[in-house]
TIBA-619971 format. One record per residue (C-alpha): x, y, z; residue number from 1; residue in one letter. Coordinates in steps of 0.05 Angstrom, whole numbers, plus 32768, in hexadecimal, padded with zeros to 4 digits. Layout:
N
PT:u:v:w:nr:rest
PT:X:Y:Z:NUM:A
...
***
This chain:
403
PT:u:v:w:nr:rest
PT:8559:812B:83A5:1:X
PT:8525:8147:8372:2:X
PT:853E:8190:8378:3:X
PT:858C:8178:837F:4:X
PT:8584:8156:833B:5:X
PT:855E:8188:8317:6:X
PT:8597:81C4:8333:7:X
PT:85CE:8192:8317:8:X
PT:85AE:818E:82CF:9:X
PT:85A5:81D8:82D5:10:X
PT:85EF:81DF:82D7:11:X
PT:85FD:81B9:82AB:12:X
PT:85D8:81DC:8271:13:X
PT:8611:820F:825F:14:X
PT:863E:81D4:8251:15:X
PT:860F:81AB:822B:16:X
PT:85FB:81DA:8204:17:X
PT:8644:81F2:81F1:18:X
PT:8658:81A7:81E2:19:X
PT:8610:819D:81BA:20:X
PT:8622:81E3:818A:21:X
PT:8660:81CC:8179:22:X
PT:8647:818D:8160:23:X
PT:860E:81A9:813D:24:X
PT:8641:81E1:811C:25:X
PT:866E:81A8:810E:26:X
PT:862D:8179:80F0:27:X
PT:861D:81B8:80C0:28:X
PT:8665:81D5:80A9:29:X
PT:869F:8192:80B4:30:X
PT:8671:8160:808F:31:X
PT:86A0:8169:8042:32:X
PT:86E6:8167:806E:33:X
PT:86D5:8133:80A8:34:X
PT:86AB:8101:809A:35:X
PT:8664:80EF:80BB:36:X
PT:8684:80B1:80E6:37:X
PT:86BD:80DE:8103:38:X
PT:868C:8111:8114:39:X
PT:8652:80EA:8132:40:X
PT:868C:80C7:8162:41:X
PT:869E:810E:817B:42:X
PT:865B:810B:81A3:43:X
PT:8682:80E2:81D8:44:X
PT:8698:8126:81DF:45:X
PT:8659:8130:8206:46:X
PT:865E:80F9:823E:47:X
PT:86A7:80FB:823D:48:X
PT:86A4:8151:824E:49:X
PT:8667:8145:8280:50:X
PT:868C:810B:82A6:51:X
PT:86C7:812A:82B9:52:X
PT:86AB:8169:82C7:53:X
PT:8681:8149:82FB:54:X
PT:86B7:811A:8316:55:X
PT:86AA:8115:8362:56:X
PT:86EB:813F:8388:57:X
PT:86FA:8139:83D1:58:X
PT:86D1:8170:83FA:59:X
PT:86FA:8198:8432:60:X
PT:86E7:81C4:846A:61:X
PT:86DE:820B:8457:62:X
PT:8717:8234:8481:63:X
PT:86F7:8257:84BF:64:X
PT:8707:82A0:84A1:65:X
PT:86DD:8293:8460:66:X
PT:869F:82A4:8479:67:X
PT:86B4:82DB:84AE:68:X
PT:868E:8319:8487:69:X
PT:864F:82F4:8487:70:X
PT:8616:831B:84A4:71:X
PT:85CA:830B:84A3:72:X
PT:8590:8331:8496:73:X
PT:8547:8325:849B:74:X
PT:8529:8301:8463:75:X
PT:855F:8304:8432:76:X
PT:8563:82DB:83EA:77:X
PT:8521:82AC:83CE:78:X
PT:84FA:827F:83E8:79:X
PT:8510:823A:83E2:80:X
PT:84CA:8229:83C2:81:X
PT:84D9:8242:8389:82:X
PT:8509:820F:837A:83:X
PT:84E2:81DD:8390:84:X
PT:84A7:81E3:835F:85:X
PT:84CC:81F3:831F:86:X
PT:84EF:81AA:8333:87:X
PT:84B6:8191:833B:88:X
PT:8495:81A5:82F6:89:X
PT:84D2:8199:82D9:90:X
PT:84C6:8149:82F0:91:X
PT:847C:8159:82DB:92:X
PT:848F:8162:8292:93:X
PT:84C7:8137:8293:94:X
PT:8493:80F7:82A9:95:X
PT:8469:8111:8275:96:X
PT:849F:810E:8240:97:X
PT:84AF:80C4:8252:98:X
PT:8471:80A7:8253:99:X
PT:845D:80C6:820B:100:X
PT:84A2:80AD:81F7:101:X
PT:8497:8061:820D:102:X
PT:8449:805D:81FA:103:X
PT:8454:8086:81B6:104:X
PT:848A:8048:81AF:105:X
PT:8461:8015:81CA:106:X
PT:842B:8021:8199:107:X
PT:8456:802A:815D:108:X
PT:8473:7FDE:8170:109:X
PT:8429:7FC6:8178:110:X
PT:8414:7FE0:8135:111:X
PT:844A:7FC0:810C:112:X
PT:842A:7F79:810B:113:X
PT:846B:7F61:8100:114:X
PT:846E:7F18:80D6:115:X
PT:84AC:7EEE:80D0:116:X
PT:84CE:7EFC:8089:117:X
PT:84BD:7EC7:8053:118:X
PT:84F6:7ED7:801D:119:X
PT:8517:7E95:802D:120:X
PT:8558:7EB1:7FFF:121:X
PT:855E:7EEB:8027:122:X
PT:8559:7EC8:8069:123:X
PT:8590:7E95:8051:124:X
PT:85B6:7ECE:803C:125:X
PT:85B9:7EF2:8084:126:X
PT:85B5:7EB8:80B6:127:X
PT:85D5:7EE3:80F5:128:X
PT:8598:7F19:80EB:129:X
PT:8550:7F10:80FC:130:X
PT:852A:7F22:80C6:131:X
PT:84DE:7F3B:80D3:132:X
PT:84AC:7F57:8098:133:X
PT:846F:7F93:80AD:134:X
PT:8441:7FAC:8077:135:X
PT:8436:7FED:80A5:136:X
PT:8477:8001:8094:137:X
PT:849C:8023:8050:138:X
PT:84E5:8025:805E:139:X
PT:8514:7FED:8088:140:X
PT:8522:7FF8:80CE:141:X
PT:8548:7FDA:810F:142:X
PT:851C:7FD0:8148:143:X
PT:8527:7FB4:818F:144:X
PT:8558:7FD0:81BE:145:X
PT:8583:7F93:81D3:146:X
PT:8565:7F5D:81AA:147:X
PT:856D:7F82:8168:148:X
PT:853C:7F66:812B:149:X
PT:853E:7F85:80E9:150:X
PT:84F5:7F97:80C4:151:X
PT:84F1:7F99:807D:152:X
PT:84B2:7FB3:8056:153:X
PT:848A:7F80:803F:154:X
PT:848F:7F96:7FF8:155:X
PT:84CE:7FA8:7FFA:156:X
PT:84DC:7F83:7FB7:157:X
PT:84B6:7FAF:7F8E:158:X
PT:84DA:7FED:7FAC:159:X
PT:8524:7FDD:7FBC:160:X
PT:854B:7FC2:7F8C:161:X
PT:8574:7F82:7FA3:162:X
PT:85B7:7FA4:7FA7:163:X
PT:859F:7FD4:7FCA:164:X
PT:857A:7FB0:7FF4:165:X
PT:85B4:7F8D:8008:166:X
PT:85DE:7FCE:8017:167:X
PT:85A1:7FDF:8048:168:X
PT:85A9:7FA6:8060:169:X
PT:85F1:7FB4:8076:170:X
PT:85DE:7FF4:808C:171:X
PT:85AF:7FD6:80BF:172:X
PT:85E1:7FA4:80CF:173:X
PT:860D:7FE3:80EB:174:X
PT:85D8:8004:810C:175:X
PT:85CF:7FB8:812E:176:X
PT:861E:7FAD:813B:177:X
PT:8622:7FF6:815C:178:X
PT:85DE:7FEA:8185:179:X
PT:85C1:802D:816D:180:X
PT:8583:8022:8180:181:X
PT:859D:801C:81C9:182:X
PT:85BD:805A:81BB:183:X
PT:858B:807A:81A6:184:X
PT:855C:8071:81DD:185:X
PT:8594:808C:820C:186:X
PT:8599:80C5:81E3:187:X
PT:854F:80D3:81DD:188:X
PT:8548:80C9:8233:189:X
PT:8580:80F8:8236:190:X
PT:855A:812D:820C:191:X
PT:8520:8127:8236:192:X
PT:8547:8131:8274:193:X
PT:855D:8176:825B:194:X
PT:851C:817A:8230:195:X
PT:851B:81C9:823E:196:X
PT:855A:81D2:821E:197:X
PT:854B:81E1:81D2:198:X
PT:8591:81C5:81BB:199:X
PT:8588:8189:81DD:200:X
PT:854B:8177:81A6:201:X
PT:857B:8196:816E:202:X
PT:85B3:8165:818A:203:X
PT:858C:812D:818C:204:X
PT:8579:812F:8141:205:X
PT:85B8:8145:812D:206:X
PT:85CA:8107:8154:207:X
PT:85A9:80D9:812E:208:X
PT:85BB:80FB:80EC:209:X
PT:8601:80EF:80F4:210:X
PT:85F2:80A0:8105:211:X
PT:85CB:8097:80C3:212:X
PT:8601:80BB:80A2:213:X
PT:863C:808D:80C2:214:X
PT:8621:8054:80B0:215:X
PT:8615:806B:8069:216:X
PT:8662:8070:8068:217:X
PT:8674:8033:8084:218:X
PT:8645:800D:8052:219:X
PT:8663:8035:8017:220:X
PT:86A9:8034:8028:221:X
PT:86CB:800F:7FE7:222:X
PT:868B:800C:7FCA:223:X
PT:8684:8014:7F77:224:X
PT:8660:8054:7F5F:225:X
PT:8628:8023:7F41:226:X
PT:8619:800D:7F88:227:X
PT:861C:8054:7FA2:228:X
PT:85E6:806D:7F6D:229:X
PT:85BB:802F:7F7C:230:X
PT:85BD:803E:7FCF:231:X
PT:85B4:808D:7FC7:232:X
PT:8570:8075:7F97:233:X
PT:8563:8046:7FCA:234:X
PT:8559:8084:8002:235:X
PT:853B:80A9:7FCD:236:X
PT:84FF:8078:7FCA:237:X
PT:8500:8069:8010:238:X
PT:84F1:80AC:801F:239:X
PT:84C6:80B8:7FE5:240:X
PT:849C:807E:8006:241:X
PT:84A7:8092:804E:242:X
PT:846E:8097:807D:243:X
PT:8478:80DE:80AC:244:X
PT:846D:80B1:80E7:245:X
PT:84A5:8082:80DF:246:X
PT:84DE:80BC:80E2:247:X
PT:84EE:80B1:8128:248:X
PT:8502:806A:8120:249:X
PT:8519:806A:80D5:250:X
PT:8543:80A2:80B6:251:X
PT:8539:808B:8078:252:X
PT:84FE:80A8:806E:253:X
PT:8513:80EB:808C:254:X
PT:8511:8113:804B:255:X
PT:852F:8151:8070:256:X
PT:8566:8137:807F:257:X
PT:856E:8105:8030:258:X
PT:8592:813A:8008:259:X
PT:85C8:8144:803D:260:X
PT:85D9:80F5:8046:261:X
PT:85CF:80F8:7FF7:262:X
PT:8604:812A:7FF2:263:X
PT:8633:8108:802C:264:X
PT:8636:80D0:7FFF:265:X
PT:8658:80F2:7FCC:266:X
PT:8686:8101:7FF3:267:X
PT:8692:80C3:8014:268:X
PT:86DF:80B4:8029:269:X
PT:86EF:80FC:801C:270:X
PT:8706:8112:805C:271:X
PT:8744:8136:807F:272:X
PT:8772:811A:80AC:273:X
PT:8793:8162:80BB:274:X
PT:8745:8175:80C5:275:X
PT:8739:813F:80F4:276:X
PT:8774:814E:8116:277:X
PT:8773:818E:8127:278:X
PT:8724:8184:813F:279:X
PT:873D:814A:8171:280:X
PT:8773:8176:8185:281:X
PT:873F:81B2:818F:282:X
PT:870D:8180:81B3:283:X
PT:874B:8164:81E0:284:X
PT:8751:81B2:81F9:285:X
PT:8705:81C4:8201:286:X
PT:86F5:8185:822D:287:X
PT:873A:8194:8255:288:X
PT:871F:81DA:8256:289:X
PT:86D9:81C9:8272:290:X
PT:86F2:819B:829C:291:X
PT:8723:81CB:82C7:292:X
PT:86EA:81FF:82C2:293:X
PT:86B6:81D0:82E9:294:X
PT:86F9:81B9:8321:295:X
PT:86D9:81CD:836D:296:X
PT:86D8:821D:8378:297:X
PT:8719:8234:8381:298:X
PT:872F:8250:83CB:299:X
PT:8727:8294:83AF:300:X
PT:86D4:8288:83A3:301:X
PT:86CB:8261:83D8:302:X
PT:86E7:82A0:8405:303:X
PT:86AB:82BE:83E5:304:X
PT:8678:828D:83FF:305:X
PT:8634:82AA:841D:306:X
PT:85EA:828C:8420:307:X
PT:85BB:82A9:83EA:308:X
PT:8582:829F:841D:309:X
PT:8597:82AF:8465:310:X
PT:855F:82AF:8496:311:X
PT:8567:82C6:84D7:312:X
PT:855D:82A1:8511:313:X
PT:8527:82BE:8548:314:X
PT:853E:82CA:858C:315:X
PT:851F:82A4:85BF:316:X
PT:84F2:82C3:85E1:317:X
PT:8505:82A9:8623:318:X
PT:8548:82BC:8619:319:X
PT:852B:8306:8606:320:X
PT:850B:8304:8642:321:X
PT:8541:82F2:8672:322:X
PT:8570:831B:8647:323:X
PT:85A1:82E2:8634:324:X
PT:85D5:82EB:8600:325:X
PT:85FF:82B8:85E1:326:X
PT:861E:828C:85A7:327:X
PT:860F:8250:8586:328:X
PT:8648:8235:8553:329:X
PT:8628:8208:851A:330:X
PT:8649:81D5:84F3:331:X
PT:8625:81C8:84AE:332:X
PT:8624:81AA:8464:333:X
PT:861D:81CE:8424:334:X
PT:85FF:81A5:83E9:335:X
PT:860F:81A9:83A4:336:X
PT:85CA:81C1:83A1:337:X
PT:85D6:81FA:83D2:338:X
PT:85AF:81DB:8411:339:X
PT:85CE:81D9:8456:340:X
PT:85CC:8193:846E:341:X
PT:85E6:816A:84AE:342:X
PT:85DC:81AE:84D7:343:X
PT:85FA:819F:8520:344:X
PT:8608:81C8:855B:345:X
PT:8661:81C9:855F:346:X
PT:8659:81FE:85A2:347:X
PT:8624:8224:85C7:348:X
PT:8628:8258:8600:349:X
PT:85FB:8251:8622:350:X
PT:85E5:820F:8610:351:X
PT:85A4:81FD:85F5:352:X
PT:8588:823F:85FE:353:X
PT:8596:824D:85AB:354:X
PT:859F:8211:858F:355:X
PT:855F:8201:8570:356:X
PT:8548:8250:8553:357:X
PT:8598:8248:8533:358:X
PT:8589:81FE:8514:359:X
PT:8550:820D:84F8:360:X
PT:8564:8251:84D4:361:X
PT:85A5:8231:84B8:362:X
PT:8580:81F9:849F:363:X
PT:8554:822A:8475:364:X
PT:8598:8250:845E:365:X
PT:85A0:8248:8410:366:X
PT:85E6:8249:83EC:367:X
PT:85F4:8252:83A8:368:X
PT:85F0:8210:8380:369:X
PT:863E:81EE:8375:370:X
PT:865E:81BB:8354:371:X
PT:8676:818E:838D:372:X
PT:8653:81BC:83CF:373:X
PT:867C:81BC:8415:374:X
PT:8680:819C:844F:375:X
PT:868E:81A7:849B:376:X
PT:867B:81F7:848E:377:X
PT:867E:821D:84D5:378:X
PT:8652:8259:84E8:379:X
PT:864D:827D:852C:380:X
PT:860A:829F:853F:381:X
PT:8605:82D7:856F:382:X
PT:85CE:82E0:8595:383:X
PT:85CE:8325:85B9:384:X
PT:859C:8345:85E5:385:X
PT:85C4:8386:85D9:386:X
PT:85FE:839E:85AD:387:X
PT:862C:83A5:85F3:388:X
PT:8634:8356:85E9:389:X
PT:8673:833A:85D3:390:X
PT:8686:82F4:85C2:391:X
PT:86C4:82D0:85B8:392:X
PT:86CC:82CA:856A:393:X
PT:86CE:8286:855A:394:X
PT:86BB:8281:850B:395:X
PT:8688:82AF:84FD:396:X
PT:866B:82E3:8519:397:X
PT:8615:82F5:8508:398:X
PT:85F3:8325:853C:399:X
PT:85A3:830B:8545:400:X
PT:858A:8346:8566:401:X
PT:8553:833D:8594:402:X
PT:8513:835E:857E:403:X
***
């Protein structure tokens, strides 16, 4: 199961990181002709592409003359173990990951010290939000995954001014109605799944970029230029104020990314319907695109099927001795991982005289990974004492020579 799901994320990466480019090119170079909202929903584009290139098909029998130039030769392809461990230091790193993640967040929680508001007008004034207060904090932020609360600075007064702090307010109150937070996490346990894929860490900033920008849009749509200098001053000060720690849970603060949500705001509303368009139309094609790429192999390909790893069965040494030839016709599984699975004996002449050295060299075979793997795969082994043996030829045809 471990090496089946580390193989599937393996193919996977080329796609990802197609999909996460585009949305990083389109982050850096779309931002003045689509806005920030249209361009942070494209990341459905992710889930969307992934989903139907991994829809489940029906599997079917490969035809008997696929595999009829298959031949096998002594310790061909790698060693299965090599697979193996890189899986299993890939779940190493990946446990590692997690558990910084949740006690890095755990602790961060813990050290908030978190007080119930006591601005009585501003409680009155936003009765359908919770409304907590920390002193180990600088600039306002959403906590809580499904039980949202908002934290405000405790002197926030001397730092915000009140209509801005009330546009902040309504920026949380997106973040809240949206359940970022929830999104987020997904996102971040996503990254850490594919956590040795560069552009997944590039996406995932770029990811939450593109949220903070959003809801800067939605909170200054038909908003007065007054109340659009007093918010950008706002993140000005925020981030003037911010503590480094708190960037991964408030993006105010982020002062990297300030002068590009300070410049998004001027452009606020100035978007491109022929722009967004043509994008959605170009999207529509790429997912179709990736989707028909990732369909089960062909016939053609499949024709082309052979193990990576073949090893070949030894030859009884009893049946050496006695100089007994035969056949034994296997009926097998191929994984989406590559692994033979469900081996089983279909015919044997004689009987039981091959059947186990055949099982247990198939069941070492190794195919190249695919997308959806095969089922109900035959292969004939023939065991000959000498090359003056013949067999009928049922599916496939491998001489084991007796040594």
């Amino acid at each position: 199961m471990l090496e089946n799901t580390f193989n599937w994320l393996l193919e996977q990466q080329l796609l990802i990181s197609l999909l996460i480019l585009s949305l990083l090119v389109l982050e850096r170079y779309s931002l003045k002709w689509l806005n920030a909202n249209f361009v942070y929903k494209l990341w459905l584009m992710l889930p969307i592409t992934l989903l139907l290139a991994n829809m489940p098909e029906h599997f079917k029998p490969l035809p008997n003359n696929v595999i009829s130039t298959m031949l096998i030769s002594p310790k061909q392809g790698f060693s299965t173990t090599i697979s193996i461990s890189w899986a299993l230091v890939y779940s190493a790193i990946l446990s590692i990951l997690l558990l910084t993640a949740t006690v890095v967040h755990m602790r961060f929680i813990n050290q908030l010290r978190l007080t119930n508001l006591d601005d009585k007008v501003l409680i009155d004034a936003h009765p359908d939000m919770p409304l907590l207060q920390s002193s180990a904090i600088s600039t306002p932020m959403v906590i809580g995954l499904f039980s949202n609360q908002l934290v405000l600075p405790t002197a926030y007064a001397q730092h915000i001014d009140g209509t801005a702090l009330t546009l902040i307010i309504e920026h949380e109150k997106v973040h809240i109605k949206r359940a970022d937070n929830l999104f987020n996490a997904l996102a971040l346990v996503v990254t850490l799944l594919i956590w040795f894929n560069p552009l997944a860490w590039l996406g995932y900033m770029s990811f939450r970029r593109l949220q903070e920008l959003s809801c800067d849009e939605k909170v200054l749509t038909n908003k007065t230029t007054q109340q659009r200098i007093l918010y950008s001053k706002a993140l000005i000060n925020c981030a003037a104020n911010s503590r480094a720690g708190l960037i991964a849970y408030s993006h105010y603060g982020d002062k990297n990314t300030m002068l590009q949500r300070l410049n998004q705001i001027k452009h606020n509303g100035n978007s491109s319907m022929i722009a967004k368009g043509a994008l959605l139309i170009f999207a529509a094609g790429m997912i179709s695109s990736f989707a028909i790429a990732k369909q089960p192999e062909a016939i053609s390909k499949v024709q082309a099927i052979s193990p990576i790893m073949r090893i070949e069965p030894l030859y009884p040494i009893q049946a050496a001795e006695q100089g007994i030839s035969g056949s034994v016709v296997l009926k097998y599984d191929i994984s989406p991982a590559g692994k033979t699975q469900n081996v089983s004996v279909v015919n044997a002449k004689p009987e039981r005289v091959f059947d186990k050295e055949a099982k247990k060299a198939l069941m070492q075979w190794q195919y190249k990974p695919s997308h959806s793997g095969f089922k109900d795969v035959l292969v004939q082994l023939d065991f000959a004492i000498d090359k003056h043996y013949k067999s009928e030829d049922l599916i496939e045809k491998v001489t084991v020579a007796a040594k």
